[in-house]
N, C-alpha and C positions, 0 to 999 in steps of 0.2 A: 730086390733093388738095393745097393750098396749108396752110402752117402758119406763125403769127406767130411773130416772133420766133427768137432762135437755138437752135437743136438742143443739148438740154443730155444731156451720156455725161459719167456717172464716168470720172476718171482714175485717181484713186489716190484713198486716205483717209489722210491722214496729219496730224500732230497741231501743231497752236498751232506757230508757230518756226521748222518744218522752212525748208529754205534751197531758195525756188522756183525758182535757175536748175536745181539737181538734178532737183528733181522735175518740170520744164515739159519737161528736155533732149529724152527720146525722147517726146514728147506731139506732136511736129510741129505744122507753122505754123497757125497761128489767131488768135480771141481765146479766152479762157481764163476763167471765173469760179471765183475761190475762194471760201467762203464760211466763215467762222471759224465755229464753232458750242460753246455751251455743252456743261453736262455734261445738262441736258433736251433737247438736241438742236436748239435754237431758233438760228437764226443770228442772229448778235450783229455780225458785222464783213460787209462784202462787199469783197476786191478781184479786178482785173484785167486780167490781163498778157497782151499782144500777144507771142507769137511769129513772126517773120519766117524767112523762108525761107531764111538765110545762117544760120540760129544764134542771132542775136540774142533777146535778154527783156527786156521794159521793162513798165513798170507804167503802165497807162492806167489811165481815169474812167471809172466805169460809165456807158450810156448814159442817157438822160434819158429816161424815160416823162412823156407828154402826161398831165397830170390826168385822172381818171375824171369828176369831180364840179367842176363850175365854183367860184370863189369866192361865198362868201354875200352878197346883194344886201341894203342896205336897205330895206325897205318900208312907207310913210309911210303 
């Protein structure tokens, strides 16, 4: 069975601020989404961070999803 997209597992839940090379250190290599979320639970911010295989954390651009819906055409 084939599945879009990347396999999304909680890591941790931790709050607005926290300092992400702590909390990516034992998460091993990947890419990583965080998602800021309000106090309704609605995500507000999205980042993330590539872990590399030496240690390293940097903070990428989320990927670019293809529009669902083309732009609106005029029709005369």
């Amino acid at each position: 069975m084939s599945t879009k997209g990347l396999l999304r597992e909680l890591v941790t839940n931790v709050l607005p601020g926290s300092n992400m090379c702590t909390v990516l250190w034992n998460a091993g290599s990947g890419r990583y989404r965080i998602e800021a979320r309000d106090h309704r639970r609605q995500v507000r911010k999205v980042y993330v961070y590539d872990v590399y295989p030496n240690g390293r954390i940097a903070r990428s651009r989320p990927l670019k999803k293809p529009p669902k819906v083309p732009p609106a055409q005029y029709v005369a």
